[in-house]
C-alpha positions as CSV (number, residue, x, y, z in Angstrom):
1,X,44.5,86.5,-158.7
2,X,40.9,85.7,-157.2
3,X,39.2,86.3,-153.2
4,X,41.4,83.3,-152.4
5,X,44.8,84.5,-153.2
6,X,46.3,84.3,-149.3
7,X,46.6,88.2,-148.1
8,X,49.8,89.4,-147.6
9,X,51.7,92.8,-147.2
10,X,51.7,95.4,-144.3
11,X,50.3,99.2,-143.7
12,X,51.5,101.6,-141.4
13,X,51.7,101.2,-137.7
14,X,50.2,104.4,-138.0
15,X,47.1,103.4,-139.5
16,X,47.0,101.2,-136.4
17,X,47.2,104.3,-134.5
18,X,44.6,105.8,-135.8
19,X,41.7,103.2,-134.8
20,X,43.0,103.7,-131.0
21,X,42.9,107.0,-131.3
22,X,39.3,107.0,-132.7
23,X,38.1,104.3,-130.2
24,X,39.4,106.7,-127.3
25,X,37.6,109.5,-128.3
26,X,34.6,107.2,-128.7
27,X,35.2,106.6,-124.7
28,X,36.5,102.8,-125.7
29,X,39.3,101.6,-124.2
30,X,41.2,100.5,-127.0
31,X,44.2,98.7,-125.1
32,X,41.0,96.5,-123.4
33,X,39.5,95.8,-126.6
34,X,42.4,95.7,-129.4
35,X,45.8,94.5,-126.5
36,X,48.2,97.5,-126.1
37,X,48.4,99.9,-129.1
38,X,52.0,99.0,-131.4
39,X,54.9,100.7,-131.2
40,X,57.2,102.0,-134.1
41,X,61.1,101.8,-133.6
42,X,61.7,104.0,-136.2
43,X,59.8,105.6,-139.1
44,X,56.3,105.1,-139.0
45,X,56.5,101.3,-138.8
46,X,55.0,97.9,-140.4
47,X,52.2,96.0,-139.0
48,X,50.7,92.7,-140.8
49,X,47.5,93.7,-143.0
50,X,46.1,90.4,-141.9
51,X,46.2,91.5,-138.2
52,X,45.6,94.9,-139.1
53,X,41.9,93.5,-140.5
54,X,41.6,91.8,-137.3
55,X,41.7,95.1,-135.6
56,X,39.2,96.7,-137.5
57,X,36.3,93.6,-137.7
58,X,36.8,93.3,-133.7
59,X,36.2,97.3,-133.5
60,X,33.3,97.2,-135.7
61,X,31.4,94.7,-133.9
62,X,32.1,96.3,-130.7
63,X,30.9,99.5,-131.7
64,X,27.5,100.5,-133.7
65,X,29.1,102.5,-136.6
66,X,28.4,101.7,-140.2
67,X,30.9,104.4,-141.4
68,X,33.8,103.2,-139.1
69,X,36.3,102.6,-142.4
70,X,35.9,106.2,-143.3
71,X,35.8,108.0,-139.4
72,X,39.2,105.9,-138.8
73,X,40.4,107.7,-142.4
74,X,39.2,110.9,-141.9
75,X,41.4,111.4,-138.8
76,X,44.7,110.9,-140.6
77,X,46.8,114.0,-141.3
78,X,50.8,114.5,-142.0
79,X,51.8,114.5,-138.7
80,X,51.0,110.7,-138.1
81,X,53.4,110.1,-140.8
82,X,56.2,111.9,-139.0
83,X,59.1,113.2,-141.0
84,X,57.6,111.4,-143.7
85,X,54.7,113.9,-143.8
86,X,57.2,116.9,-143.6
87,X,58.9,115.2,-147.2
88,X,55.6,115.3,-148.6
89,X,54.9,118.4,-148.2
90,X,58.1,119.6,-149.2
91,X,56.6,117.8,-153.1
92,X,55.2,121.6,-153.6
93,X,52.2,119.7,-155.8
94,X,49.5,117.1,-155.0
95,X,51.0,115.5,-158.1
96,X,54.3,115.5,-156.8
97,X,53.1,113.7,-153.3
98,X,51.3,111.4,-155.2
99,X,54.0,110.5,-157.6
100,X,56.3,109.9,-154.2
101,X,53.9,107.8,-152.7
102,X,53.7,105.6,-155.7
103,X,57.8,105.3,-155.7
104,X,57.4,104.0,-151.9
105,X,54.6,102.5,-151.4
106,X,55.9,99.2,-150.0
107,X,57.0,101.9,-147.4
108,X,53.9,103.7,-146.9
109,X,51.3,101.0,-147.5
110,X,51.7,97.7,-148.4
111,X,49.2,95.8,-149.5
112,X,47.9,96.0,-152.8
113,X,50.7,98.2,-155.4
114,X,49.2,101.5,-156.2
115,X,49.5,102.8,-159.9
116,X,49.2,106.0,-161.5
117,X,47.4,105.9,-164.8
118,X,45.9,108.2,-167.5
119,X,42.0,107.8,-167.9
120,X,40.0,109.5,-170.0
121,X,39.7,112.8,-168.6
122,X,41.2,112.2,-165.4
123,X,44.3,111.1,-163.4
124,X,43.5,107.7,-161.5
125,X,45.1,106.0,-158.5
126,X,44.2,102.1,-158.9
127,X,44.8,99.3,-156.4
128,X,44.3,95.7,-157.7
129,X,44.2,92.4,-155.9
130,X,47.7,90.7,-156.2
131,X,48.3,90.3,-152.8
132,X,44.9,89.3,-151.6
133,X,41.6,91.1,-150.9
134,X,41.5,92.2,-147.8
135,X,38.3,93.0,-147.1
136,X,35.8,95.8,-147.5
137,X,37.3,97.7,-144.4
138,X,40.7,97.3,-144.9
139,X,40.0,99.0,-148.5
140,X,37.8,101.5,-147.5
141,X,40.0,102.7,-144.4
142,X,43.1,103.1,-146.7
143,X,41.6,104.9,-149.6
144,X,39.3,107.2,-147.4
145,X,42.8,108.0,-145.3
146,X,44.4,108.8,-148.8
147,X,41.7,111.3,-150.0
148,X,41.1,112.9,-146.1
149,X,45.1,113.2,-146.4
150,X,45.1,115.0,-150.0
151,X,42.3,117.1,-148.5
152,X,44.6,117.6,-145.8
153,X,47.9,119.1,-147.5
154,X,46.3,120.9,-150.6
155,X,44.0,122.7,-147.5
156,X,40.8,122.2,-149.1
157,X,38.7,120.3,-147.1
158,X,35.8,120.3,-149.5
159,X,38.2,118.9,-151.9
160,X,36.8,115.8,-153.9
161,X,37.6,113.3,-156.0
162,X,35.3,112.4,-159.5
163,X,34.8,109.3,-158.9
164,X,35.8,106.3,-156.5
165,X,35.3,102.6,-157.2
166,X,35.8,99.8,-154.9
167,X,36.3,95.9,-155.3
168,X,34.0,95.1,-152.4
169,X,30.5,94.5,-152.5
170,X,28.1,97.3,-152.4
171,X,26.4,98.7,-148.3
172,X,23.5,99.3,-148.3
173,X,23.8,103.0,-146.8
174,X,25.8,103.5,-150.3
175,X,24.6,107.2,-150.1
176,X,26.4,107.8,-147.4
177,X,29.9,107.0,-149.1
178,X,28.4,109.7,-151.8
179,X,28.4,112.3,-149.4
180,X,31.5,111.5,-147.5
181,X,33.7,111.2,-151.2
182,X,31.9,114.1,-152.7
183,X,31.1,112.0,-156.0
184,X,29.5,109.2,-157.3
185,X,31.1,105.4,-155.9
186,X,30.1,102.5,-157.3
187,X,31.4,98.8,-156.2
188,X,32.0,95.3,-157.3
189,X,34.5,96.6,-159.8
190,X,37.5,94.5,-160.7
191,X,39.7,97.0,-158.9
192,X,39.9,99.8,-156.4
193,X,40.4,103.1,-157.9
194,X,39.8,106.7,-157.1
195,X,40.0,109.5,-160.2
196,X,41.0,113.3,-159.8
197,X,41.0,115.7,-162.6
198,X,44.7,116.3,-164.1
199,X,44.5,119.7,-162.9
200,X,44.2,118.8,-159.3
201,X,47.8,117.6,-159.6
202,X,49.2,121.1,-159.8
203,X,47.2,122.1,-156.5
204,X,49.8,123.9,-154.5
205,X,50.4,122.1,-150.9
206,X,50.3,124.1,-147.7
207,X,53.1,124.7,-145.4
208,X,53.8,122.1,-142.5
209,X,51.8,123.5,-140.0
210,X,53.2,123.6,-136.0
211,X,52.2,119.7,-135.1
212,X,53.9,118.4,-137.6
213,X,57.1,120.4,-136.7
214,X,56.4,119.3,-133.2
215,X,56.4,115.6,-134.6
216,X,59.7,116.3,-136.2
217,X,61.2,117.7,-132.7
218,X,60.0,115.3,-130.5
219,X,62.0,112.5,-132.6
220,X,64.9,114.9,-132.5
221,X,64.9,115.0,-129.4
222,X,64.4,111.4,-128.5
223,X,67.1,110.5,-130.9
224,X,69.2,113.5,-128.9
225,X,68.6,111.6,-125.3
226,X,70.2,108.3,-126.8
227,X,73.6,109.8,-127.0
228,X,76.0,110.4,-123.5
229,X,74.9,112.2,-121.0
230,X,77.8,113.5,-119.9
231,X,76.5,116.7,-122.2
232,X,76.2,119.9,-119.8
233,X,73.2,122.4,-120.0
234,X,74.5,124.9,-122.6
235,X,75.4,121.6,-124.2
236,X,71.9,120.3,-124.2
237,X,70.5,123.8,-125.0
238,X,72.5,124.3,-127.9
239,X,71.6,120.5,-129.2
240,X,68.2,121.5,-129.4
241,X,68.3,124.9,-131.2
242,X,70.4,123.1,-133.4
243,X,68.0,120.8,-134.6
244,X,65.1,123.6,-134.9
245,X,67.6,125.4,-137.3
246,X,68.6,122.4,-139.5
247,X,65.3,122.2,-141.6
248,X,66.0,125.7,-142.4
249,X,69.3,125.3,-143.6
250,X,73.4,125.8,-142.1
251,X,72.9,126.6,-138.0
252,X,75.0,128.9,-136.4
253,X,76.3,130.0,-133.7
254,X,74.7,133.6,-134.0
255,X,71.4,132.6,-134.3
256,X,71.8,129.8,-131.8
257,X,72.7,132.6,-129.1
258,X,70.5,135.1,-130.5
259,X,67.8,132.3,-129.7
260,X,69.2,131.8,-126.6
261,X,69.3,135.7,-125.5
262,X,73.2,135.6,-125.5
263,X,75.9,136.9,-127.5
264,X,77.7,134.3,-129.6
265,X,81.0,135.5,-127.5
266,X,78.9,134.3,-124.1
267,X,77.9,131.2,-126.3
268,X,81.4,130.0,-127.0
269,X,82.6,130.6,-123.6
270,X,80.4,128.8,-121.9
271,X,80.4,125.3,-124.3
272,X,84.3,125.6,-123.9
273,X,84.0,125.7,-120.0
274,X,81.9,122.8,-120.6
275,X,84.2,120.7,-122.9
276,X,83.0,121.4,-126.4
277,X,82.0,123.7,-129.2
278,X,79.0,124.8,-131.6
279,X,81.1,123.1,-134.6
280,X,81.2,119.7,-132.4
281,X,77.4,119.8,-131.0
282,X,76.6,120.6,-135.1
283,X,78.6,117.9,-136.2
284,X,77.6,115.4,-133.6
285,X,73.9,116.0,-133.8
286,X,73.7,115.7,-137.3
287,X,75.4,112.9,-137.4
288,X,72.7,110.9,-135.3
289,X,69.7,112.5,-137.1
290,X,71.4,111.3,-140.3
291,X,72.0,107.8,-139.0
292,X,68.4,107.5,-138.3
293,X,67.1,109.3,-141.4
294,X,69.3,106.6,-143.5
295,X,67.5,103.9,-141.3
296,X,64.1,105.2,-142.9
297,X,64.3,103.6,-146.4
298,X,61.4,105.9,-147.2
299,X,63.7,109.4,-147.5
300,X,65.7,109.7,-150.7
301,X,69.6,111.2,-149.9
302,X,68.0,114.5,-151.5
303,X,65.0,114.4,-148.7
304,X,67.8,113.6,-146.0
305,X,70.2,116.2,-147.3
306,X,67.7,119.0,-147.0
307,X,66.1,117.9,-143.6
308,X,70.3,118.3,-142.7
309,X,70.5,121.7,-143.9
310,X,72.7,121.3,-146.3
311,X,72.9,122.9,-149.8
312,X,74.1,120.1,-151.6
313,X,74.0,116.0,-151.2
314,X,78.0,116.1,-151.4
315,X,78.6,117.8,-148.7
316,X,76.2,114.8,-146.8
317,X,78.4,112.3,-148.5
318,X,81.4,113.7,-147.3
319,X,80.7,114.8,-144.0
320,X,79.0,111.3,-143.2
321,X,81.7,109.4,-144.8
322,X,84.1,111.3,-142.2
323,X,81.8,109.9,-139.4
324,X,81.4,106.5,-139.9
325,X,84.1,105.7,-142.9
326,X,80.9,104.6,-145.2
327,X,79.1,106.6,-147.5
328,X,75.3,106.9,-146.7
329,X,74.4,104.6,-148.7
330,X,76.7,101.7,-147.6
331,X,75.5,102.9,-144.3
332,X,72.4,102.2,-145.5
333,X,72.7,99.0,-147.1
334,X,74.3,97.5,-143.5
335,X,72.3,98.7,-141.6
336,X,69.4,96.5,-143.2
337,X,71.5,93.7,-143.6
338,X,72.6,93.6,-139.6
């Protein structure tokens, strides 16, 4: 393929999100500049690269930063990629996270497939030009997001790579990338890569941290307000403990009281005077959660099954099959299909 190949492929609607967030806290209104900010359904969203590149060439002559690709990347953390983020850092290793973002990466970041190969010495991460180039700041933005995001979830901040390489042609404030990357970066290279040393793939990731788990919530919750309202307070209540306990394995109702300073006695009598019980607000919540996971193409049944809380992808199966009369993954298949 050559610079003329026509670009195609999409990045997240998160990546989006990022440059509005950066232009805000640069006092731009972004909405003004950019049009109103997108919106993702469910997941973290797809967005045309081509309009995506847009974007970031009318931010850049708008504002007076050199460095905008890597600001916009450095700002990127797990929590913009929602429950996403939370399956990463379930991989335990940076090689692990690494190794699921290659499987998904028309999930992730579309553009250009990313490849895992064995250099000499080191691990590399390469990005060619099959689908188009699409331009130095598209590039830049996605593979300074990528190393600000393995800084991120191994907790080193000073982490660096051993060496980056880029496609584009070279700035002229090339020390600058130096310093940002941590090692030497050259450009003008047939492809786009960025080499660790094989040891940083057994880095240990840190724990989701309290915004992330926030993330995960929040989209509980907002998948929780789609369903009847007809649901009383204990109802409600109980929903919501519910879904805290899940991504620590089987609820119950003793540690849903406890939570709620009641005796699980108290906690059954009142969800009976209200029309229900802990076994149907478990059943019925994660049903919905596992309606929306499957609608996610970027969670495995394994991912789903433990985000669930339970101990074995059978039991998902079954229970899910008893919901809806399809296994998950006919479930999935028609729902992308309808």
């Amino acid at each position: 393929m050559t610079a003329s190949t026509p670009l195609q492929g999409v990045v997240p609607v998160t990546y989006v999100n990022l440059l509005y967030e950066y232009l805000g806290k640069q006092g731009i209104n972004a909405d003004e500049l950019l049009g109103p900010a997108p919106i993702a359904e469910h997941g973290i969203g797809r967005y045309p690269v081509t309009e995506w590149k847009a974007l970031l060439e009318t931010a850049a002559s708008a504002i007076d930063d050199p460095l905008l690709s890597l600001h916009i990347g450095s700002t990127i953390s797990p929590k913009h990629l929602g429950v996403l983020g939370y399956v990463l850092l379930a991989c335990g290793t940076l090689g692990g996270a690494l190794q699921r973002m290659e499987q998904y990466h028309q999930l992730i970041y579309d553009v250009n497939p990313m490849r895992i190969e064995l250099g000499q010495d080191c691990i590399e991460l390469v990005w060619g030009q099959a689908m188009g180039r699409p331009g130095a700041l598209v590039d830049e933005t996605g593979v300074a997001a990528l190393v600000h995001f393995c800084r991120d979830i191994v907790d080193q901040p000073n982490y660096n790579p051993i060496r980056v390489d880029f496609i584009n042609a070279k700035p002229s404030n090339l020390a600058d990338y130096e310093a940002w990357f941590g090692c030497p970066v050259s450009f003008e290279r047939k492809e786009t890569r960025v080499a660790v040393h094989p040891s940083a793939l057994a880095i240990p990731l840190r724990s989701a941290d309290t915004a992330l788990i926030h993330i995960l919530q929040q989209q509980a919750d907002a998948l929780l307000a789609e369903l009847p309202q007809q649901d009383k307070a204990h109802c409600m209540a109980v929903r919501k403990h519910i879904t805290e306990q899940l991504r620590e394995g089987e609820p119950s109702a003793e540690t849903t009281a406890e939570a709620m300073f009641i005796t699980s006695r108290t906690l059954h009598r009142k969800l009976a005077a209200e029309g229900s019980s802990f076994r149907e607000l478990l059943q019925e919540t994660r049903q919905q959660l596992a309606q929306d996971y499957l609608r996610d193409r970027r969670l495995q049944l394994s991912e789903i099954t433990q985000l669930l809380g339970y101990s074995e992808q059978s039991a998902l199966s079954r229970a899910f099959k008893g919901w809806t009369g399809l296994t998950p993954a006919q479930y999935r298949k028609q729902a992308y299909v309808t």
